[in-house]
Structure formats: structure tokens, C-alpha cells
Biopython code that builds the backbone (N, CA, C, O; Angstrom):
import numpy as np
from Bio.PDB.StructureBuilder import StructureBuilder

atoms = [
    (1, "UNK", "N", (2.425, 0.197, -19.995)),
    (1, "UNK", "CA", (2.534, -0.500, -18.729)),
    (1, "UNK", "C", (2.268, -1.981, -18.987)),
    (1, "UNK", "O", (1.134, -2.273, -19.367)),
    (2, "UNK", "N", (3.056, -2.832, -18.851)),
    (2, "UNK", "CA", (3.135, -4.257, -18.768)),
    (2, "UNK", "C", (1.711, -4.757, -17.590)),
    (2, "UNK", "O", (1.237, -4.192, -16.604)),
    (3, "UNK", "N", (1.357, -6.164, -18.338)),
    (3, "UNK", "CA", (0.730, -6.668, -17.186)),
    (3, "UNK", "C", (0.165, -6.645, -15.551)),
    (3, "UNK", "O", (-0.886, -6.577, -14.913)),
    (4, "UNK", "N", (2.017, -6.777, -15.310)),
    (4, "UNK", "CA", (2.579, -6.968, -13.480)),
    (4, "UNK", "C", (2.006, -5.474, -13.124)),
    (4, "UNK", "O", (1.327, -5.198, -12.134)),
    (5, "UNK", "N", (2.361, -4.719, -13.984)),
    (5, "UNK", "CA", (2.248, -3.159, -13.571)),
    (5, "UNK", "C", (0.922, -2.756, -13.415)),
    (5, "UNK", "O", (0.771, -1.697, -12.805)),
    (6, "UNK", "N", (-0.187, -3.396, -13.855)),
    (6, "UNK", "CA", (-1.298, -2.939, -14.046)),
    (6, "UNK", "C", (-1.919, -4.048, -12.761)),
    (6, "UNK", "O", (-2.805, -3.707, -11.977)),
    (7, "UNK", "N", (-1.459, -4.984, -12.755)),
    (7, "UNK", "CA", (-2.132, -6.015, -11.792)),
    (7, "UNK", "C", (-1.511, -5.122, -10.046)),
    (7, "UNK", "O", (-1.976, -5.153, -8.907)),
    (8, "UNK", "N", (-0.419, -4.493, -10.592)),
    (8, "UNK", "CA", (0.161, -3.668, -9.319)),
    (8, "UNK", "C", (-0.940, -2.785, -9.503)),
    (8, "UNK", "O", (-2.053, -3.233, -9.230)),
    (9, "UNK", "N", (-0.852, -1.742, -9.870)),
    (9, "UNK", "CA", (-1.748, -0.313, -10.091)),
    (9, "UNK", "C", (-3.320, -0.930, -9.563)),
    (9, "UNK", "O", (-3.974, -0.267, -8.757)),
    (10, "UNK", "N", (-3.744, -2.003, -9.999)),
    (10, "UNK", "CA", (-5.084, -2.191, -9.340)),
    (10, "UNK", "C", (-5.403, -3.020, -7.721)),
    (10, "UNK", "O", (-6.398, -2.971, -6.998)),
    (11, "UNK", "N", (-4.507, -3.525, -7.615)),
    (11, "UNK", "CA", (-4.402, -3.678, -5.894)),
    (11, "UNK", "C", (-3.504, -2.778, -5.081)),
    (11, "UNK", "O", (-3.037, -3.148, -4.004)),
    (12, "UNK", "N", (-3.271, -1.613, -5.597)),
    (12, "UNK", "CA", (-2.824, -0.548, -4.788)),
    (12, "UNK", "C", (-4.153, 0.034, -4.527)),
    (12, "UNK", "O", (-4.734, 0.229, -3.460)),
    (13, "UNK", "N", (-4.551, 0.300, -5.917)),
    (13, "UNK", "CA", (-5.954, 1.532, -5.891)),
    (13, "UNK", "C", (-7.202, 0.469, -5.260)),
    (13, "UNK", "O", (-8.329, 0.841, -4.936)),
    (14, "UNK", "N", (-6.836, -0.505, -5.208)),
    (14, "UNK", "CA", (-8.140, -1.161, -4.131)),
    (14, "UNK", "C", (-7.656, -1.435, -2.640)),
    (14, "UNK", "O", (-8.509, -1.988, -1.945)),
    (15, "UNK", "N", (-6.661, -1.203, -2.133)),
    (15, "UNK", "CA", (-6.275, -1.438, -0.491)),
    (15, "UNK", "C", (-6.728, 0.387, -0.235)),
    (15, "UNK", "O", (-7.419, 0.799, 0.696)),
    (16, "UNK", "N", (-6.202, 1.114, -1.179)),
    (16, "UNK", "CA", (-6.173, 2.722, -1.296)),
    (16, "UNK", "C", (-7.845, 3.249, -1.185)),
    (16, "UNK", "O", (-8.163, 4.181, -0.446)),
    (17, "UNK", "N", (-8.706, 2.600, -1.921)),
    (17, "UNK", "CA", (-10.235, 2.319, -1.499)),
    (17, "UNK", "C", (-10.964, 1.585, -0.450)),
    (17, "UNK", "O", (-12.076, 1.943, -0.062)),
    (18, "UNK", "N", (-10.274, 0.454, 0.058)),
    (18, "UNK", "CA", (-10.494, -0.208, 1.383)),
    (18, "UNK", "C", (-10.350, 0.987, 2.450)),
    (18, "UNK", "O", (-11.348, 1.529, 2.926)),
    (19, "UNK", "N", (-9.385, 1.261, 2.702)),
    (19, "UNK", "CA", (-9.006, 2.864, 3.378)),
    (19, "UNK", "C", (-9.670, 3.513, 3.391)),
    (19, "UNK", "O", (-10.176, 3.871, 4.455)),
    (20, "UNK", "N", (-9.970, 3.938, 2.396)),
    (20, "UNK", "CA", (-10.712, 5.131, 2.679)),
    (20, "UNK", "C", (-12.335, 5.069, 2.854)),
    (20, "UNK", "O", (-13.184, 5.930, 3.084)),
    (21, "UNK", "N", (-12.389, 3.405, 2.602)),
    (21, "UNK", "CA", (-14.222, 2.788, 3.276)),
    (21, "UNK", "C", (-13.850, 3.219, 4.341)),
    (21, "UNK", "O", (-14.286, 4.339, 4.608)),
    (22, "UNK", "N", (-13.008, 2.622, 5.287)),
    (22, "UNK", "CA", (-12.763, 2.555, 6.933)),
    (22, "UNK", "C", (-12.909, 4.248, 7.697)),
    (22, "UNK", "O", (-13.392, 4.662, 8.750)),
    (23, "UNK", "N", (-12.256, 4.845, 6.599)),
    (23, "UNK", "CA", (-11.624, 6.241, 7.104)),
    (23, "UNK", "C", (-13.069, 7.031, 6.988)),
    (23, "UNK", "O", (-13.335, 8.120, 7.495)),
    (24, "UNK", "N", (-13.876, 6.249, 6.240)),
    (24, "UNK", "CA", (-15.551, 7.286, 5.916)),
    (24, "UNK", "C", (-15.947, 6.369, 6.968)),
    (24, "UNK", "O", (-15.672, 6.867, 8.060)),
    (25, "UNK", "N", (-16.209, 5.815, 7.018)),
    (25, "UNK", "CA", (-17.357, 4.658, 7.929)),
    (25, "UNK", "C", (-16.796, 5.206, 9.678)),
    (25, "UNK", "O", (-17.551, 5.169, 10.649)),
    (26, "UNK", "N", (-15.353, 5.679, 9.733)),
    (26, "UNK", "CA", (-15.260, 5.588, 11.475)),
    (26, "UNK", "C", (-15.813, 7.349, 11.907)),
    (26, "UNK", "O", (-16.526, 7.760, 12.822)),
    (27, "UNK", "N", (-14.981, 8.181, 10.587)),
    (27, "UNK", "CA", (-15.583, 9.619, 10.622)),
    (27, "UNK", "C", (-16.914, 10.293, 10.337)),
    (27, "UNK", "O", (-17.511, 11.222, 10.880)),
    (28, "UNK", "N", (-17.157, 9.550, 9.359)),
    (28, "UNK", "CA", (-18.684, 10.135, 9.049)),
    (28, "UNK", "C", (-19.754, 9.266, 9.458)),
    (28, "UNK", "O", (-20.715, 10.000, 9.691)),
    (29, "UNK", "N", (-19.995, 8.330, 9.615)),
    (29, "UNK", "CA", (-20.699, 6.793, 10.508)),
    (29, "UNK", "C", (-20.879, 6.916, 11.653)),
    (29, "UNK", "O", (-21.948, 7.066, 12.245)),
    (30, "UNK", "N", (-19.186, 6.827, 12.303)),
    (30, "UNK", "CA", (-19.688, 6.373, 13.844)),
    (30, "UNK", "C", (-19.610, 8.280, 14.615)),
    (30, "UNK", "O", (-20.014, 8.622, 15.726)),
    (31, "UNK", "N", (-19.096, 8.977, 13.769)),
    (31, "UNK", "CA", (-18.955, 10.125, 14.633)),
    (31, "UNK", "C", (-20.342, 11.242, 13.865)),
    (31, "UNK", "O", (-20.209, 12.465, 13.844)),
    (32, "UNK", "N", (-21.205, 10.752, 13.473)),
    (32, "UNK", "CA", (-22.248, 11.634, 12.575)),
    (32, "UNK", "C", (-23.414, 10.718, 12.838)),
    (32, "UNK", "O", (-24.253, 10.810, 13.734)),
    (33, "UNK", "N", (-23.308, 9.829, 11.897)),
    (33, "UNK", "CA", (-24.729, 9.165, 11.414)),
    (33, "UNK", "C", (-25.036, 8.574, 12.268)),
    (33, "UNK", "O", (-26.059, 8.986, 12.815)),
    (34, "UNK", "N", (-24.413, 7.379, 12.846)),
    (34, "UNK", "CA", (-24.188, 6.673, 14.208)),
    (34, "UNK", "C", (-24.440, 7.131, 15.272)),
    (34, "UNK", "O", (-25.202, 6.541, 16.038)),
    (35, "UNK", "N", (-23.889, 8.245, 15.570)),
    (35, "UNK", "CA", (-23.837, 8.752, 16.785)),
    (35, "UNK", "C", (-24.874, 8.683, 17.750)),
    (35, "UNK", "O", (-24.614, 8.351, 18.906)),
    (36, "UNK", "N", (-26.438, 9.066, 17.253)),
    (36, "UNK", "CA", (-26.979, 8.582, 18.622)),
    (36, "UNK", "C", (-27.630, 7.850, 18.898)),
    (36, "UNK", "O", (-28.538, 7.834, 19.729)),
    (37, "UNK", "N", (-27.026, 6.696, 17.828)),
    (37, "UNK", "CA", (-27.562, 5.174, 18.464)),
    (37, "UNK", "C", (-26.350, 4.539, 19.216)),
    (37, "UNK", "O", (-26.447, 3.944, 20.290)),
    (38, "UNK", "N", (-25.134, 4.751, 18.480)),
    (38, "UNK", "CA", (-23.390, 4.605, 19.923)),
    (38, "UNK", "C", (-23.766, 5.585, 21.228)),
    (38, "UNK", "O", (-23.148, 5.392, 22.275)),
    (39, "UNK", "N", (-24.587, 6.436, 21.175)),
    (39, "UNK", "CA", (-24.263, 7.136, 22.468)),
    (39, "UNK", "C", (-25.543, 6.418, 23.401)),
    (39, "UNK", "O", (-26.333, 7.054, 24.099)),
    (40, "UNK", "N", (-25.526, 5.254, 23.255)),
    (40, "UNK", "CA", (-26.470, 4.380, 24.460)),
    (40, "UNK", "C", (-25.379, 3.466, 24.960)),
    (40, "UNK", "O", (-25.674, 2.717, 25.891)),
    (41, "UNK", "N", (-24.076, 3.425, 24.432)),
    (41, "UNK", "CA", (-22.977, 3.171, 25.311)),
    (41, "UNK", "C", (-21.981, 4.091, 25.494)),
    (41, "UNK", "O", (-21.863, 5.024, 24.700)),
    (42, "UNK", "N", (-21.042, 3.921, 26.693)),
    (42, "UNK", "CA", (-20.505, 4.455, 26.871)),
    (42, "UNK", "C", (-18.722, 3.960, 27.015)),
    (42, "UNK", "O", (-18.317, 2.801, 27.113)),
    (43, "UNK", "N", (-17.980, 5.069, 26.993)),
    (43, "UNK", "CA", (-16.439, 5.184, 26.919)),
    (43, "UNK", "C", (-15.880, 5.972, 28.016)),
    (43, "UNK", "O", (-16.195, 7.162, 28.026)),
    (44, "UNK", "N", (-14.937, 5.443, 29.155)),
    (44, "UNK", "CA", (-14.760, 6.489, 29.958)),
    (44, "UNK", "C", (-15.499, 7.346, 30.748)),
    (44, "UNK", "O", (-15.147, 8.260, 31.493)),
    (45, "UNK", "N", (-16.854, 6.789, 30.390)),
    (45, "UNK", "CA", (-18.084, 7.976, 31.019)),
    (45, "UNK", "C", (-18.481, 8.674, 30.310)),
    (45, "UNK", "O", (-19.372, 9.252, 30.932)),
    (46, "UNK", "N", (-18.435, 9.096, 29.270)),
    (46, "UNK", "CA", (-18.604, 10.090, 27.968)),
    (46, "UNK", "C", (-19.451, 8.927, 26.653)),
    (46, "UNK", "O", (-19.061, 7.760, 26.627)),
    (47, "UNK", "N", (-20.023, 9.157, 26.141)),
    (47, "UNK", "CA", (-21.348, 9.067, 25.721)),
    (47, "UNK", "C", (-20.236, 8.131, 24.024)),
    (47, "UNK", "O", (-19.296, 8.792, 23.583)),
    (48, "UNK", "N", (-20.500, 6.917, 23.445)),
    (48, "UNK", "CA", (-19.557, 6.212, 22.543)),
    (48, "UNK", "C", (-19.708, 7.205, 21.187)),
    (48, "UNK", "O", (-18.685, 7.235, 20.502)),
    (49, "UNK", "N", (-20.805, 8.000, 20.712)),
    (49, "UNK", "CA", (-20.838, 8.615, 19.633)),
    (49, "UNK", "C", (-19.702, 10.230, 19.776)),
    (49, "UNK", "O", (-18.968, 10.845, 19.002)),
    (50, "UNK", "N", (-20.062, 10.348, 21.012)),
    (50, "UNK", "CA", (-19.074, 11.717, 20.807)),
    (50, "UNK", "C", (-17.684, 11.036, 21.158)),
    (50, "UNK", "O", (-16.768, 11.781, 20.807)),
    (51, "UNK", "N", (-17.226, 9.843, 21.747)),
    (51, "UNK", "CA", (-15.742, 9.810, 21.956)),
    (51, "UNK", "C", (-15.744, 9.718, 21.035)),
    (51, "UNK", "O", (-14.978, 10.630, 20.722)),
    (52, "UNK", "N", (-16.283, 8.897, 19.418)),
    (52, "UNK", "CA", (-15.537, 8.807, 18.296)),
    (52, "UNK", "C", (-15.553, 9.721, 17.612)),
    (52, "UNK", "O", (-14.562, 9.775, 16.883)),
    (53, "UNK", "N", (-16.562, 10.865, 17.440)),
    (53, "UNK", "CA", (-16.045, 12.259, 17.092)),
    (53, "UNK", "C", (-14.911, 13.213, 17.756)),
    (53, "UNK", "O", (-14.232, 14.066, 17.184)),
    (54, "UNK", "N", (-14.899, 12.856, 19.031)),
    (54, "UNK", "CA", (-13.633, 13.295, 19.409)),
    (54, "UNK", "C", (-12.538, 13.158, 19.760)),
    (54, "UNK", "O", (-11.709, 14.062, 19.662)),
    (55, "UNK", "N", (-12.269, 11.941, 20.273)),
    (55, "UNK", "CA", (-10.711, 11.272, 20.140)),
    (55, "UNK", "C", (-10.896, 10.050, 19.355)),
    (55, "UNK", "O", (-10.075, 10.023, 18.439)),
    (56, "UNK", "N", (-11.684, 9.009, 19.371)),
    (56, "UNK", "CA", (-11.815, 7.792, 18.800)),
    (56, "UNK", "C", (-11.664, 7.197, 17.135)),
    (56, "UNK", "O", (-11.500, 6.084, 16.636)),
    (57, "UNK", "N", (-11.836, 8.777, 16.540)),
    (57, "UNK", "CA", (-11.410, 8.464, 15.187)),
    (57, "UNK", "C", (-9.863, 8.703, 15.069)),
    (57, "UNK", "O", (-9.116, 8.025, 14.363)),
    (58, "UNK", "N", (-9.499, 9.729, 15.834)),
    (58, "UNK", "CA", (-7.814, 10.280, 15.811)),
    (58, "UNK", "C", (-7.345, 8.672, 16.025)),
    (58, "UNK", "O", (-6.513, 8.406, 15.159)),
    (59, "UNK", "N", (-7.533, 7.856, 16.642)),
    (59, "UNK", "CA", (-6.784, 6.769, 17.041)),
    (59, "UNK", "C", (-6.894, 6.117, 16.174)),
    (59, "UNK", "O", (-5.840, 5.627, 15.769)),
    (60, "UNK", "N", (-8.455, 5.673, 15.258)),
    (60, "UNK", "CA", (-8.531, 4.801, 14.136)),
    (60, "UNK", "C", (-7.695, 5.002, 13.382)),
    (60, "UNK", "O", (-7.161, 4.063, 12.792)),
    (61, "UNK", "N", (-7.285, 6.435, 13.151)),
    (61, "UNK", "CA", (-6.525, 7.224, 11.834)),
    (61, "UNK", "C", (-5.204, 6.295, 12.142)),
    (61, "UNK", "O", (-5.053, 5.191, 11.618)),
    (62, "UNK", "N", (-4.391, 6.803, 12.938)),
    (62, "UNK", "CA", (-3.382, 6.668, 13.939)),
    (62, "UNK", "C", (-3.170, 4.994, 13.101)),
    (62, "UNK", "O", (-2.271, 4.648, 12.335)),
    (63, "UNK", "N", (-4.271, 4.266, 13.564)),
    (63, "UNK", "CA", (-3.813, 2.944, 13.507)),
    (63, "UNK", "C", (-4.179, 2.749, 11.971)),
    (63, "UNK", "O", (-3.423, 1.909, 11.484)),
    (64, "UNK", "N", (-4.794, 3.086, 11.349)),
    (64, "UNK", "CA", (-5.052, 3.323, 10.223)),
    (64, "UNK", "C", (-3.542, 3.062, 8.815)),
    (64, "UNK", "O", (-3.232, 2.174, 8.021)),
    (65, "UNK", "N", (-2.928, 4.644, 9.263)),
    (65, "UNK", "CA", (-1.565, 4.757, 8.838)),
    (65, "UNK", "C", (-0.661, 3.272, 8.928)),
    (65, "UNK", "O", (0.076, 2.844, 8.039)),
    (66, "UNK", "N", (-0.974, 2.542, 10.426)),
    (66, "UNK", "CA", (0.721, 1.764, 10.068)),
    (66, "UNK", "C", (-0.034, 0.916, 9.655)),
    (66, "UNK", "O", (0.612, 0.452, 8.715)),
    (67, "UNK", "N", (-1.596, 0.012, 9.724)),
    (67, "UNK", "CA", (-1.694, -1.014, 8.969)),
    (67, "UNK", "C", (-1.613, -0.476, 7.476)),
    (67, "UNK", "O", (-1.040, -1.250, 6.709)),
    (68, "UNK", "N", (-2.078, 0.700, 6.927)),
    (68, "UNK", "CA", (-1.622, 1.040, 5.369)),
    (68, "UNK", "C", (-0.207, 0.572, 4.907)),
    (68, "UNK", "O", (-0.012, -0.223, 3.987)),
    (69, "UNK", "N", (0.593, 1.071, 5.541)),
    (69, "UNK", "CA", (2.286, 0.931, 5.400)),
    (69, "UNK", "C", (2.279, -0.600, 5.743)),
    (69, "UNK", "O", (3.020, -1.377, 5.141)),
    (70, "UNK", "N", (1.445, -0.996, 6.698)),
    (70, "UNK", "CA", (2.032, -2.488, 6.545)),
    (70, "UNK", "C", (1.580, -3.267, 5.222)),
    (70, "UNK", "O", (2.381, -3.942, 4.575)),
    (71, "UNK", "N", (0.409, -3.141, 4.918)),
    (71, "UNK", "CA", (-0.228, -3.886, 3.798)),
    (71, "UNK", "C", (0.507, -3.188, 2.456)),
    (71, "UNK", "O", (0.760, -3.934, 1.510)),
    (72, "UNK", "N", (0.773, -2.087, 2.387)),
    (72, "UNK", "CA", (1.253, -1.611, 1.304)),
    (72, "UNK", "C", (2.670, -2.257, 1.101)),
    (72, "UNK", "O", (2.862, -2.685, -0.037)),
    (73, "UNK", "N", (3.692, -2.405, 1.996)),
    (73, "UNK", "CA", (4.700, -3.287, 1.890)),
    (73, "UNK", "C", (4.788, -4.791, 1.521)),
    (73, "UNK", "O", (5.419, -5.401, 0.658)),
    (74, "UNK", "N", (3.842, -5.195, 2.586)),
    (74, "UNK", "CA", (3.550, -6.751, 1.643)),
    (74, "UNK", "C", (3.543, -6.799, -0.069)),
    (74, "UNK", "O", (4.307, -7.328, -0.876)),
    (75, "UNK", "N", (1.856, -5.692, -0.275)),
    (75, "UNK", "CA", (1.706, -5.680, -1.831)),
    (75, "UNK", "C", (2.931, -5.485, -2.557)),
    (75, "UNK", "O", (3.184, -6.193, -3.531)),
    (76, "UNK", "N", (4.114, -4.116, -1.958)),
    (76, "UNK", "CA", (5.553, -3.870, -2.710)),
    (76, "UNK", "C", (5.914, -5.374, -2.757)),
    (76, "UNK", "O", (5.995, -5.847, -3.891)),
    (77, "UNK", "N", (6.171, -6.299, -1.595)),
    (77, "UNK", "CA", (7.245, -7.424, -1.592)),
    (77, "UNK", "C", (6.083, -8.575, -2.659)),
    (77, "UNK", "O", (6.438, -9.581, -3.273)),
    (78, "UNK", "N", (5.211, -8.205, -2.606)),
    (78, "UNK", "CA", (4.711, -9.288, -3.372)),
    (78, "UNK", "C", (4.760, -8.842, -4.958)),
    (78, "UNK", "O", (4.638, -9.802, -5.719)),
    (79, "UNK", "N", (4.862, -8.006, -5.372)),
    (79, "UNK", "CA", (5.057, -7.775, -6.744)),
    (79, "UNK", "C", (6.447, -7.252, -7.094)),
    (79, "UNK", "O", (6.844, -6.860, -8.192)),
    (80, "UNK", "N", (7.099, -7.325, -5.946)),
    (80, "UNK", "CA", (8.918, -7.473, -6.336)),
    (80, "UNK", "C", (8.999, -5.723, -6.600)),
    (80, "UNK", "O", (9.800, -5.578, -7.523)),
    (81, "UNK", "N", (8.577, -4.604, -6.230)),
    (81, "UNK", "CA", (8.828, -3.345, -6.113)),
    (81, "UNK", "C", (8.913, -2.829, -4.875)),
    (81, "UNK", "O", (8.290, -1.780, -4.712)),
    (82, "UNK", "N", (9.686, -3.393, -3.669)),
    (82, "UNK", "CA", (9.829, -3.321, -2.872)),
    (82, "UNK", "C", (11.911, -2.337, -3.053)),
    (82, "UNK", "O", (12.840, -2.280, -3.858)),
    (83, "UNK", "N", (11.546, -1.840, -1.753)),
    (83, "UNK", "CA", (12.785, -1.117, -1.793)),
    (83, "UNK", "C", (13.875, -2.301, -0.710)),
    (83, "UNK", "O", (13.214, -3.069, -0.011)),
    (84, "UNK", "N", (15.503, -2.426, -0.590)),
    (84, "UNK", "CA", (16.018, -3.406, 0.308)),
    (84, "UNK", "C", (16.781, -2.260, 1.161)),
    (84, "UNK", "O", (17.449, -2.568, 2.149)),
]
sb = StructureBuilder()
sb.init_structure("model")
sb.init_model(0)
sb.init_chain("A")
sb.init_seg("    ")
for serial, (resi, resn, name, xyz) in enumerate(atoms, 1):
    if name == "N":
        sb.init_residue(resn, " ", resi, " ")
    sb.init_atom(name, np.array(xyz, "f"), 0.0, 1.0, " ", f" {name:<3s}", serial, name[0])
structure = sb.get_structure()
């Protein structure tokens, strides 16, 4: 593997680790560990630690996915392995 390829391979596998900070920190954080210090506010009327165990991470995910695909495209167009 050339250089470019390896300078690729390591800012994939670090946006790919950014991710999955976010994806631990909103599921296991705010819907576990967190939880009943968020549940002194509230969402809808429902207590902030259980909305994010129960719908509030589905949405992080949700939004999760297209900023991945978005940042992952940049990284493609910036190291010229982009598809046209």
C-alpha cells in the first residue's frame, strides 16, 4: 500500500472511531450512565434519560448515518477515491 493509501486507511479508521465515540456516549452515557442525572429534565413530559433510551438515540443513529456518508464522501473526494 502506497503512502496516499495508508494516509486514506488512517482517516477512515479515525472518522470510523469518532462514530463510534458518539454512538457509545449517546447509547450507553446518556441512556445508562447519565440517565438519572438527564432525568431532572424533561422531553415532551417524559423524564430526558429515558427519552434517550427510548427514542432519542434512534434519532442520533438516524442522523448519525447521513453525517457518516457525508464526511466519508468528502474524505473519498479528498483523496481522489471517490466514485463520479
Amino acid at each position: 500500500m502506497d503512502k496516499s493509501g495508508k494516509a486514506y486507511w488512517k482517516a477512515t479508521c479515525t472518522l470510523i472511531i469518532q462514530v463510534l465515540a458518539v454512538w457509545f456516549f449517546v447509547s450507553f452515557g446518556c441512556g445508562i450512565l447519565f440517565a438519572d442525572a438527564l432525568n431532572s429534565f424533561s422531553v415532551g413530559g417524559y423524564p430526558l434519560g429515558f427519552w434517550f433510551a427510548q427514542q432519542g438515540a434512534m434519532y442520533c443513529f438516524v442522523i448519525m448515518i447521513f453525517v457518516y456518508a457525508h464526511l466519508m464522501g468528502k474524505l473519498d473526494e479528498k483523496f481522489d477515491v471517490h466514485e463520479e
